[in-house]
DODRENDO-417470 format. One record per atom (N, C-alpha, C): residue number from 1; x, y, z. Coordinates in Angstrom, 3 decimals. Layout:
BEGIN
NUM / X / Y / Z
...
This chain:
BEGIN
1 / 55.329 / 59.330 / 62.222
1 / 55.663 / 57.972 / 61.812
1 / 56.971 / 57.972 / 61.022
2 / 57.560 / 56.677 / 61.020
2 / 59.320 / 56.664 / 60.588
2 / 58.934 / 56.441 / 59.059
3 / 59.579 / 56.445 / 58.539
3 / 59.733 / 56.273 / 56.764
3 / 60.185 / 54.883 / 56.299
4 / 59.015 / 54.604 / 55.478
4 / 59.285 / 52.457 / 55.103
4 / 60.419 / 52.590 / 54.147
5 / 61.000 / 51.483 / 54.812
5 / 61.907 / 50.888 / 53.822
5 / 61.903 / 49.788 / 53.189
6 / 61.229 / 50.191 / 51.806
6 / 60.568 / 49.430 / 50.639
6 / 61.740 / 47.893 / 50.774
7 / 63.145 / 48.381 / 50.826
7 / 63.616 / 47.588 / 50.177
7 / 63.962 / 46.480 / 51.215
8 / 63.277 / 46.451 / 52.586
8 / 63.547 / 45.333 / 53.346
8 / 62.257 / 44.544 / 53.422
9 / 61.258 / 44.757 / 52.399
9 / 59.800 / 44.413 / 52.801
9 / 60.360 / 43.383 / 51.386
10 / 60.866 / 44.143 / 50.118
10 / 61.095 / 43.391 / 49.075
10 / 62.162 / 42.063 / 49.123
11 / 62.795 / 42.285 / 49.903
11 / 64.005 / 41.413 / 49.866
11 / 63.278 / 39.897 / 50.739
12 / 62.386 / 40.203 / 51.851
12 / 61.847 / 39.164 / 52.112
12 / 61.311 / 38.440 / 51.450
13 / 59.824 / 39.526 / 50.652
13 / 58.735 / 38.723 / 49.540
13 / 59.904 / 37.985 / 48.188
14 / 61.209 / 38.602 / 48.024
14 / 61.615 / 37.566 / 47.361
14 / 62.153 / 36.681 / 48.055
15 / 62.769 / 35.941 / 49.344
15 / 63.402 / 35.146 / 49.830
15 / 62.071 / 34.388 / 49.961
16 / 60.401 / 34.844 / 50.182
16 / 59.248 / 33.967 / 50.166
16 / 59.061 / 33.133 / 48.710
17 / 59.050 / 34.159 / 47.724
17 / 59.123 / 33.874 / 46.569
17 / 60.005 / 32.878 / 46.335
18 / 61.304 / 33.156 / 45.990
18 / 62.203 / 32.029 / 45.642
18 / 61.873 / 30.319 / 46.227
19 / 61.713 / 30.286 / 47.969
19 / 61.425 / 29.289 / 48.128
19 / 59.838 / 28.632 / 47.487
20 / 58.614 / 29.339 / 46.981
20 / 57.652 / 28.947 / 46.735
20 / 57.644 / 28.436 / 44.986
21 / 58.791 / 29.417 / 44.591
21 / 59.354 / 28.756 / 43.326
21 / 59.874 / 27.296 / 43.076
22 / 60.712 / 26.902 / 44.010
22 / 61.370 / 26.205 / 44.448
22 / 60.635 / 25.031 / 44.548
23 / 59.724 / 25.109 / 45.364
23 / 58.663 / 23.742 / 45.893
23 / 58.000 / 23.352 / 44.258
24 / 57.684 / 24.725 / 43.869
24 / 56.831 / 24.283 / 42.673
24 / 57.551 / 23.612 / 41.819
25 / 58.553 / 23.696 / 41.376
25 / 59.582 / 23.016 / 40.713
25 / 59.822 / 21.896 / 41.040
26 / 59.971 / 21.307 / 42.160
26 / 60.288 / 20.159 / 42.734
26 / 58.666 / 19.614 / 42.382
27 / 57.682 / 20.343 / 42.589
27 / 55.947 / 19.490 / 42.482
27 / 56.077 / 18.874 / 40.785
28 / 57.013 / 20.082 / 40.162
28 / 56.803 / 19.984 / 38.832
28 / 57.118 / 18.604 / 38.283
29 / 58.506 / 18.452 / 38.357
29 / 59.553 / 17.345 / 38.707
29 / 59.051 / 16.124 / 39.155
30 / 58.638 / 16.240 / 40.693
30 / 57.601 / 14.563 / 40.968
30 / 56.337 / 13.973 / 40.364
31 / 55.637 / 15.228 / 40.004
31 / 54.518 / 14.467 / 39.212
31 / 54.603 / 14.598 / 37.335
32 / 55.948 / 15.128 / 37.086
32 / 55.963 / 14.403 / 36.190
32 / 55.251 / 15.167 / 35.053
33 / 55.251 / 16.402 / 35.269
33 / 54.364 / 17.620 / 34.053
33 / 55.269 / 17.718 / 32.773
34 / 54.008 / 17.444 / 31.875
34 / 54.370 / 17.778 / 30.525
34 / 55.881 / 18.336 / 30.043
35 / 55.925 / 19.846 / 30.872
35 / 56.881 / 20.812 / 30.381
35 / 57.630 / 20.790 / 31.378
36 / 58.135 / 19.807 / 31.982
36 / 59.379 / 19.876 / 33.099
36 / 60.352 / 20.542 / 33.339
37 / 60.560 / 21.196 / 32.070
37 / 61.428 / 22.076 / 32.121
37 / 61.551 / 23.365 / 32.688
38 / 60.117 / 23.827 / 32.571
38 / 59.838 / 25.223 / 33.346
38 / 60.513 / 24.885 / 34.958
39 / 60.034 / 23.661 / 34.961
39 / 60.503 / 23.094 / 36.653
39 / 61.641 / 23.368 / 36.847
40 / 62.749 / 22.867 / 36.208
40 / 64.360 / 22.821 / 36.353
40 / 64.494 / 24.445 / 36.103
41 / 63.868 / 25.072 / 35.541
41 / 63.629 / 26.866 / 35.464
41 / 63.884 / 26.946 / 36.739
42 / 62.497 / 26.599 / 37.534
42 / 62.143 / 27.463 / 38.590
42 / 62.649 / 27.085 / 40.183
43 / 63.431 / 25.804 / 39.956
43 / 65.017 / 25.464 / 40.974
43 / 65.239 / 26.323 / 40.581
44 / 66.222 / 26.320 / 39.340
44 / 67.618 / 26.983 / 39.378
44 / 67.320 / 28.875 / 39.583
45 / 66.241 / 28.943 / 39.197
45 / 66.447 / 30.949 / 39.712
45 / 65.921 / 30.695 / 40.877
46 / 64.871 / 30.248 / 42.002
46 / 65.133 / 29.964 / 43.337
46 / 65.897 / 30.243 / 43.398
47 / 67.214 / 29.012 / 43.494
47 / 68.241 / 28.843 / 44.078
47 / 68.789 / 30.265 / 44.253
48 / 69.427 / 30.859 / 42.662
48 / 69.880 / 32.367 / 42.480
48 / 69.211 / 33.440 / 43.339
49 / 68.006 / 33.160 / 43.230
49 / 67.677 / 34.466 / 43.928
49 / 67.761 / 34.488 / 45.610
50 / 67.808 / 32.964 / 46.221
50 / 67.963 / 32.679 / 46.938
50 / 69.469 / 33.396 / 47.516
51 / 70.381 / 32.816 / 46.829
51 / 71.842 / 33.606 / 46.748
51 / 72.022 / 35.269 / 46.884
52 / 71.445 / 35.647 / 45.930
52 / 71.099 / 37.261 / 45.821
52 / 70.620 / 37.802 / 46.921
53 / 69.559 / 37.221 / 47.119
53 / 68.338 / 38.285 / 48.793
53 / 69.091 / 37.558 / 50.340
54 / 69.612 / 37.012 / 50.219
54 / 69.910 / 36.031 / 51.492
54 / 70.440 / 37.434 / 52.878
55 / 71.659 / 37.837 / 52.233
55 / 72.527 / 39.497 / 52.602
55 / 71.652 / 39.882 / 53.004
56 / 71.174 / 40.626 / 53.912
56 / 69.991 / 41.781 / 53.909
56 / 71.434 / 43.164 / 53.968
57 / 70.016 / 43.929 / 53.695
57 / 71.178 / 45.545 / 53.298
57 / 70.858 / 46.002 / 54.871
58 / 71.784 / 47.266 / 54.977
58 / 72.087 / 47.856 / 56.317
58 / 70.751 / 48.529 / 55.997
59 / 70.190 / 48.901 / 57.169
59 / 68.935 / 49.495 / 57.534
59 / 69.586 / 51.572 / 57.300
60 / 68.585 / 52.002 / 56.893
60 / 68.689 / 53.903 / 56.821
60 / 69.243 / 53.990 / 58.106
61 / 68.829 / 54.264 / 58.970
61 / 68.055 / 54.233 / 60.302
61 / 68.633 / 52.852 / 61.160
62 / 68.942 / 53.575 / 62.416
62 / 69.345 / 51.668 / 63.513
62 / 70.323 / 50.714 / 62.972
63 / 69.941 / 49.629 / 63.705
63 / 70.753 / 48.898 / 63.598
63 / 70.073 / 47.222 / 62.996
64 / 71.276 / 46.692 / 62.427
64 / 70.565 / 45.816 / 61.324
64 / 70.788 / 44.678 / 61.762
65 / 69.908 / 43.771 / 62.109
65 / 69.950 / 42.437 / 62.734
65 / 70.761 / 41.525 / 61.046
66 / 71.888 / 41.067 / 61.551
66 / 72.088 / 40.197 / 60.217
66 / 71.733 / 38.637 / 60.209
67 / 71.618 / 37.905 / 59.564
67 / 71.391 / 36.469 / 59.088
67 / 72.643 / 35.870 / 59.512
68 / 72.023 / 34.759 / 59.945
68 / 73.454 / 33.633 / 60.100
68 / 74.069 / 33.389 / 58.948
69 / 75.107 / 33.512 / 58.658
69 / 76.076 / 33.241 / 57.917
69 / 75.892 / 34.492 / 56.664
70 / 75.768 / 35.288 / 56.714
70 / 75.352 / 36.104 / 55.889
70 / 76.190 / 36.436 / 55.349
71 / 77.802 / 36.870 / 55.786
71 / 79.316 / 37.719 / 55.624
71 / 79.917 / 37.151 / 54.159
72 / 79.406 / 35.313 / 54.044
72 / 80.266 / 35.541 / 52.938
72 / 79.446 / 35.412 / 51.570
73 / 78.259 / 35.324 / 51.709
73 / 77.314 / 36.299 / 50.526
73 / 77.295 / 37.646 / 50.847
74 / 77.307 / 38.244 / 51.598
74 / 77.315 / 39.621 / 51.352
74 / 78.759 / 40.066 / 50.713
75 / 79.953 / 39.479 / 51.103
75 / 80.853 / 39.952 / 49.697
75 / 80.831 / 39.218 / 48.597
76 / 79.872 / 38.316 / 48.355
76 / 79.688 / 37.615 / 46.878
76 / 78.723 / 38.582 / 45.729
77 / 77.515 / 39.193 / 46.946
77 / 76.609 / 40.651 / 46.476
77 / 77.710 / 41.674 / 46.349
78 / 78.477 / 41.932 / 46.860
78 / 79.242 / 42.825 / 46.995
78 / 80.275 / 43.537 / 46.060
79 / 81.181 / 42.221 / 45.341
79 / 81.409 / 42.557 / 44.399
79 / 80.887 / 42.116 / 42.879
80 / 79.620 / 42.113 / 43.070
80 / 78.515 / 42.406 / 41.756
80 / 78.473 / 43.696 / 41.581
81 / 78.668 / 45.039 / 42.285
81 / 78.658 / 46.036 / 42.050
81 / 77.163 / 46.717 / 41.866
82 / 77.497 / 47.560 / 40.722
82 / 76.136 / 48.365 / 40.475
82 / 75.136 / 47.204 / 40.078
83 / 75.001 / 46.126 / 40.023
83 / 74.561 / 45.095 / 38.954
83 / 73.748 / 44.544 / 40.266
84 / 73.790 / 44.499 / 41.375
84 / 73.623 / 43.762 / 42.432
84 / 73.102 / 44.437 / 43.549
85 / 73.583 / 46.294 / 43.937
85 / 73.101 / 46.968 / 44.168
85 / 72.233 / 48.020 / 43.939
86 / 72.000 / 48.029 / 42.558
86 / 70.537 / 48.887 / 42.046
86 / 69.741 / 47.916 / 42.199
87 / 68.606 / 48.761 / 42.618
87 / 67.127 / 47.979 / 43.011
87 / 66.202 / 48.602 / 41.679
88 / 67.000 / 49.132 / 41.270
88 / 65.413 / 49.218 / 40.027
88 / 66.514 / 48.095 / 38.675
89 / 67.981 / 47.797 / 38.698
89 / 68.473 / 46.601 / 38.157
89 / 67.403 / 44.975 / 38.785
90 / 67.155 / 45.240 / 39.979
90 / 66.744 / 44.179 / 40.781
90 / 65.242 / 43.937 / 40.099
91 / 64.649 / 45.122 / 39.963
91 / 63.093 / 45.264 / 39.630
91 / 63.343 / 44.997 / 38.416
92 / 63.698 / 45.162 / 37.519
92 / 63.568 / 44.851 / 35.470
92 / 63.894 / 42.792 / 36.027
93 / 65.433 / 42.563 / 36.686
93 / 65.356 / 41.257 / 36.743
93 / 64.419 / 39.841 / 37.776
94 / 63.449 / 40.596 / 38.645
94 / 62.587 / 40.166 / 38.539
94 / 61.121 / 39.907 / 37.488
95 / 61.069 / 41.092 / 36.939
95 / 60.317 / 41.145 / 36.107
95 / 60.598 / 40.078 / 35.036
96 / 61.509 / 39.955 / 34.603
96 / 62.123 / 38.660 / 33.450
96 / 61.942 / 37.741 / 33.810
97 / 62.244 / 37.372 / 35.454
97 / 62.761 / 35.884 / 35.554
97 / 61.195 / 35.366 / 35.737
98 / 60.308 / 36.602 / 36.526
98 / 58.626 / 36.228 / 36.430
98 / 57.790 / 35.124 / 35.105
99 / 58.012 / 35.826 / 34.248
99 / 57.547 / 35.027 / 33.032
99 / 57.717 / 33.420 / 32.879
100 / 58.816 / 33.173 / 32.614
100 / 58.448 / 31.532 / 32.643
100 / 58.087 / 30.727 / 33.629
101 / 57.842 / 31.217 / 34.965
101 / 57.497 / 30.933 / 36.034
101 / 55.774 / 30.856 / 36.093
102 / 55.707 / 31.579 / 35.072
102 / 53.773 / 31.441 / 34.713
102 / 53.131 / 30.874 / 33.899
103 / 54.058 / 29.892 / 33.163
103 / 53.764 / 28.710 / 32.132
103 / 53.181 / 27.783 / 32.558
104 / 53.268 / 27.506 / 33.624
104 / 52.699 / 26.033 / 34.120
104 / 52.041 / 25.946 / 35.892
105 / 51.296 / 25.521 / 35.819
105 / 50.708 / 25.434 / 37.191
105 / 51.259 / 25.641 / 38.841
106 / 52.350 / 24.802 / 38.805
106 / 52.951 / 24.449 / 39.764
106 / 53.622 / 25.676 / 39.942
107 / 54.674 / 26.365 / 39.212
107 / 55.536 / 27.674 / 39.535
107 / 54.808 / 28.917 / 39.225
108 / 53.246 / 29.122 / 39.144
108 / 52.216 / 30.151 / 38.808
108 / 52.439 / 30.640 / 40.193
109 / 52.400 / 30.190 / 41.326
109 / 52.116 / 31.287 / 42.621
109 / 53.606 / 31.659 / 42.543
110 / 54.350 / 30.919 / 42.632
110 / 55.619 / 31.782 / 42.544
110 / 56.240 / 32.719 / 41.739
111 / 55.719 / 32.470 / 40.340
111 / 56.166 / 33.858 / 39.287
111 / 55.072 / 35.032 / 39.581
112 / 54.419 / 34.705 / 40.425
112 / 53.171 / 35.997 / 40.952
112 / 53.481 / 36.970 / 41.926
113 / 54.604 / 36.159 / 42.558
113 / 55.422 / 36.043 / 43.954
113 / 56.481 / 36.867 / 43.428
114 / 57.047 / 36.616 / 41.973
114 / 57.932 / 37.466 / 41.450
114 / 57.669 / 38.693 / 41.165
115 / 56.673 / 39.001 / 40.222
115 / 55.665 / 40.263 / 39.954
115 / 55.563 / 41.080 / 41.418
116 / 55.014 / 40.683 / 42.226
116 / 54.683 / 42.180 / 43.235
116 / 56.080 / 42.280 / 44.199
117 / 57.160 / 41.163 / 43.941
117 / 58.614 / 40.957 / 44.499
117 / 59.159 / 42.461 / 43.510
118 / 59.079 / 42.492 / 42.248
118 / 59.113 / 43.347 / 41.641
118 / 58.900 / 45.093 / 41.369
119 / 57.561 / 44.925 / 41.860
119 / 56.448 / 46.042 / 41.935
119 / 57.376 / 46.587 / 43.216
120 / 57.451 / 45.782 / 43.528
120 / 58.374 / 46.465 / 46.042
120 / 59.799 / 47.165 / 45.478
121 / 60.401 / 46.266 / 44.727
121 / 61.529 / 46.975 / 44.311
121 / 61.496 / 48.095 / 43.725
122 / 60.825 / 48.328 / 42.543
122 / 60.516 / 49.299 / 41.357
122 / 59.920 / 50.292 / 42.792
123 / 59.253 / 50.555 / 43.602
123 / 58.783 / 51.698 / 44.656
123 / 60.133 / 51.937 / 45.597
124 / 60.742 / 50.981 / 45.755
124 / 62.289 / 51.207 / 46.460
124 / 63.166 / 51.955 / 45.585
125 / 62.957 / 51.971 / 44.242
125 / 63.821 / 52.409 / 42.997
125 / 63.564 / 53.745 / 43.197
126 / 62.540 / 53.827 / 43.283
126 / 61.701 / 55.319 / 42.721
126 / 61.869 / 56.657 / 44.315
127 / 62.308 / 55.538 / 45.408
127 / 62.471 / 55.792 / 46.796
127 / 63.822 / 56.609 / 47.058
128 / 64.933 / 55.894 / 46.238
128 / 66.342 / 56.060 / 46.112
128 / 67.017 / 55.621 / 47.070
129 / 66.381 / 54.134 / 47.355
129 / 67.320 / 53.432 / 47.912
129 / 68.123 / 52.471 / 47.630
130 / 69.139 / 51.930 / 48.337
130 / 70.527 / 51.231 / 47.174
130 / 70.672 / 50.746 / 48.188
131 / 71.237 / 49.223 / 47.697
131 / 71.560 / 48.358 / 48.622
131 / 73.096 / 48.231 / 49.187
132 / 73.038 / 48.168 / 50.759
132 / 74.642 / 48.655 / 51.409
132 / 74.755 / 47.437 / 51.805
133 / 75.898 / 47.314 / 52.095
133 / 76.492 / 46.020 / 52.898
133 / 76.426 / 45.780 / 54.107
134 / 75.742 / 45.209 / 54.933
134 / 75.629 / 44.759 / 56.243
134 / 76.554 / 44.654 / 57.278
135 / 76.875 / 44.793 / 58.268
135 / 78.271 / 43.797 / 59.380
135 / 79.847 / 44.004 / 58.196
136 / 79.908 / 44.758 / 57.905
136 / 81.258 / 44.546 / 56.728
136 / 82.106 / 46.109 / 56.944
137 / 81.057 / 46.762 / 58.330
137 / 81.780 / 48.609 / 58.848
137 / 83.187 / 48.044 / 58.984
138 / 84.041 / 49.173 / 58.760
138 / 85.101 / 49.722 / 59.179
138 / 85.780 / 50.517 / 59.947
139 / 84.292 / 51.203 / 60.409
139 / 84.925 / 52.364 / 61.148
139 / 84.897 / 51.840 / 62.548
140 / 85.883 / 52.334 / 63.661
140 / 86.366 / 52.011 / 64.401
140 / 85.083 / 52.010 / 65.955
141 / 85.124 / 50.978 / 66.698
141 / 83.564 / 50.984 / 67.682
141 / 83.186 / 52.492 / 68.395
142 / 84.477 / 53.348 / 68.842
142 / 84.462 / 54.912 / 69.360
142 / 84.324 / 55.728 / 68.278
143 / 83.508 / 55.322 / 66.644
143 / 82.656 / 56.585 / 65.904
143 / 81.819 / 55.845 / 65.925
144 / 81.128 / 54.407 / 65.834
144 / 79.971 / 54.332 / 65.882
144 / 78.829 / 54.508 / 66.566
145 / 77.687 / 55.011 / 66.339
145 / 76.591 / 55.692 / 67.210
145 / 76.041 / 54.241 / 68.049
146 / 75.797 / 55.319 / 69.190
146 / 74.921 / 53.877 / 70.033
146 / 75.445 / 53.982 / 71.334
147 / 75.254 / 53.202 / 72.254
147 / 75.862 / 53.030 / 73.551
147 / 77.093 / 52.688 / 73.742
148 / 77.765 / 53.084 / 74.666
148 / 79.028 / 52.618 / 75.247
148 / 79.056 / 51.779 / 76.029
149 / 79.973 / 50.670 / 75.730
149 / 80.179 / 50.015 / 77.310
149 / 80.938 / 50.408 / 77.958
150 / 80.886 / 50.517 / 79.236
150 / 81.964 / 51.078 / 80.126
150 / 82.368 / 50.671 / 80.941
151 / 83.757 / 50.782 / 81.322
151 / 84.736 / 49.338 / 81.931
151 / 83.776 / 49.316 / 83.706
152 / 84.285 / 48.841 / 84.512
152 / 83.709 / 48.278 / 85.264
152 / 84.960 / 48.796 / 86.578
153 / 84.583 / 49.589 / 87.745
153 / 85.357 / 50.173 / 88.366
153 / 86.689 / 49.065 / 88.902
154 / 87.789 / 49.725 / 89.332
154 / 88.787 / 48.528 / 89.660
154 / 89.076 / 48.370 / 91.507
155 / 88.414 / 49.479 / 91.855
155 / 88.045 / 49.255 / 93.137
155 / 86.963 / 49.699 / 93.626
156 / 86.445 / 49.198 / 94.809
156 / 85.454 / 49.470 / 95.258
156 / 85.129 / 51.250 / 95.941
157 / 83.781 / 51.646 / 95.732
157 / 84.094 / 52.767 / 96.875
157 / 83.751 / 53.296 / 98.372
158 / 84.515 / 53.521 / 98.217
158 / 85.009 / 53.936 / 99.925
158 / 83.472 / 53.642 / 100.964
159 / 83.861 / 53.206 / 102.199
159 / 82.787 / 52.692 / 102.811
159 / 82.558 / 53.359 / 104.195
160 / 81.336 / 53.542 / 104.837
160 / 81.114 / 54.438 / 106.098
160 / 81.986 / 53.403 / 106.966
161 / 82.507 / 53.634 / 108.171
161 / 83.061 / 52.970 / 109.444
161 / 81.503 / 52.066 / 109.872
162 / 81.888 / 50.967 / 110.205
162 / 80.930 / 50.227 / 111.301
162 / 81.282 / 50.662 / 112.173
163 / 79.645 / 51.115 / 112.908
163 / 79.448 / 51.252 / 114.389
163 / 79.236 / 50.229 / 115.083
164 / 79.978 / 49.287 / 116.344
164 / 79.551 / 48.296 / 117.148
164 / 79.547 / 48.986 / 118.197
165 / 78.677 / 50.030 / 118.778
165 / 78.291 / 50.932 / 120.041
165 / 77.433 / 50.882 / 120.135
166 / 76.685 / 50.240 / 119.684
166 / 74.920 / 50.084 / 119.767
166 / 74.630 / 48.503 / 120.395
């Protein structure tokens, strides 16, 4: 069996997360809860984390299906540096942003959503994997691994004589 890569299982459960944050915030907001504020919380880090996980990282292994429009967040992740590419940086700042997300009803599944978003990273940390940049190679298509295409002959080849003796 191939070897998991923690950190593409995590990057989803937070792109799940963020949006379930998100709704709750907005639930927070329409009906009007006490502490509304946790609400306008749990938009605005959505949104962020939304920003952050959107990129997916290049796969160990194969080849990495990218996201529509992905190129110009992935150099917005990109030059965040170490700050953006450590995943155990990623795991402590889920862990933070979790907490006020568990104050109030509405953003409770989503700061829960943060916690084991967390827990995926912190096992990716411990994995030693680091997040690369997607579709952003340089190296030229004749070093990259994989198939060739190959041009397409410019003439045809050569053909037996027709027999009309029969």
């Amino acid at each position: 069996m191939g070897k998991i890569e923690w950190s593409m299982w995590a990057n989803e459960q937070a792109l799940a997360s963020s949006a379930v944050v998100v709704l709750g915030g907005i639930v927070t907001l329409a009906g009007k809860f006490k502490n509304y504020q946790f609400g306008i919380y749990g938009i605005c880090v959505g949104v962020l984390v939304e920003l952050l996980e959107y990129p997916r990282s290049k796969r160990q292994k194969g080849r990495t299906l990218e996201r529509r429009f992905q190129k110009p967040l992935t150099l917005l992740v990109r030059c965040g540096g170490l700050v953006t590419r450590n995943y155990f940086i990623r795991f402590v700042f889920y862990l933070i942003i979790s907490v006020p997300c568990c104050f109030i009803l509405p953003t409770l599944l989503g700061g829960m959503c943060f916690l084991i978003t967390s827990a995926i990273y912190f096992v990716a940390a411990l994995k030693g994997e680091e997040w690369k940049a997607a579709g952003l190679d340089t190296e030229s298509p004749s070093q990259q691994p994989g198939p060739r295409v190959l041009q397409p002959p410019s003439h045809p080849p050569p053909r037996q004589p027709i027999d009309n003796s029969i």
